[in-house]
C-alpha positions as CSV (number, residue, x, y, z in Angstrom):
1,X,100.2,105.1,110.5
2,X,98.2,103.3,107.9
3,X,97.8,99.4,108.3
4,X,97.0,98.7,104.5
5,X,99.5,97.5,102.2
6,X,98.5,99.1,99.5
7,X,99.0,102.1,100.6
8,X,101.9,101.7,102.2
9,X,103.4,100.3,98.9
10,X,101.8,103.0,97.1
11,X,103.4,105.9,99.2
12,X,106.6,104.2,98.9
13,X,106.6,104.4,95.0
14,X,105.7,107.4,94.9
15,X,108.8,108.4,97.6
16,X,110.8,106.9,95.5
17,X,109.8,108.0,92.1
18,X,110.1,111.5,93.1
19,X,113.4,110.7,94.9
20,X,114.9,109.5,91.6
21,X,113.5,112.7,90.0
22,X,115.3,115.0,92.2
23,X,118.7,112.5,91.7
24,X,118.0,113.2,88.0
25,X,118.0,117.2,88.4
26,X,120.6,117.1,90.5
27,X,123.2,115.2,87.9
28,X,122.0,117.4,85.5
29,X,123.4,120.3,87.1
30,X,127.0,119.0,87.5
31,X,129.1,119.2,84.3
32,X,132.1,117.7,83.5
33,X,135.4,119.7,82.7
34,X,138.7,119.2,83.3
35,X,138.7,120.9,86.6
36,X,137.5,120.1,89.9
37,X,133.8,119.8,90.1
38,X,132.6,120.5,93.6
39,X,128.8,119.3,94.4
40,X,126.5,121.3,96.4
41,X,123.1,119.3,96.4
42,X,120.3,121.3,96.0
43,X,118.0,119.4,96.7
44,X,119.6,117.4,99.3
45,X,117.4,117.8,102.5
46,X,114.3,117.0,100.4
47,X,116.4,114.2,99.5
48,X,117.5,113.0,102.5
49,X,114.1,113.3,103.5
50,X,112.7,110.7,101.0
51,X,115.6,108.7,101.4
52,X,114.5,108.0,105.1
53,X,110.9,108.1,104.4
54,X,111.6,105.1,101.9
55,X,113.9,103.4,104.2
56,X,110.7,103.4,106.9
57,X,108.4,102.6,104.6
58,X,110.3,99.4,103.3
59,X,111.1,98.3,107.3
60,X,107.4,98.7,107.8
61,X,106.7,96.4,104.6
62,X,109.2,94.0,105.7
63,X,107.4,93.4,109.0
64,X,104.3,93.1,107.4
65,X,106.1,90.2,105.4
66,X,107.4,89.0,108.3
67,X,104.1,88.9,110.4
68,X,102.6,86.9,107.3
69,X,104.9,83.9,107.8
């Protein structure tokens, strides 16, 4: 695991940036009408993968904070 910060911040933003990328493509794809609109992700496992890669990263950032005090 990597001990700097800055990295660990830096891998985070980058998690995250392309997280909201694939959240962007994927609203793209659903368009309104009038009838039911049924939502299959597809990119949902790469999603849910950056969703819990943030999620560590930012409990590994809070116990760096937390360590500090």
């Amino acid at each position: 695991m990597m001990s700097n910060r800055v990295e660990i911040l830096e891998e985070y933003r980058q998690a995250n940036s392309q997280l909201a990328t694939l959240k962007e493509k994927e609203s793209a794809t659903v368009q309104s009408t009038s009838e039911t609109v049924q939502i299959e992700p597809r990119y949902g496992e790469e999603m849910n993968y950056l969703s819990n890669k943030c999620a560590q990263l930012d409990m590994i950032l809070e116990a760096m904070d937390a360590s500090e005090d």
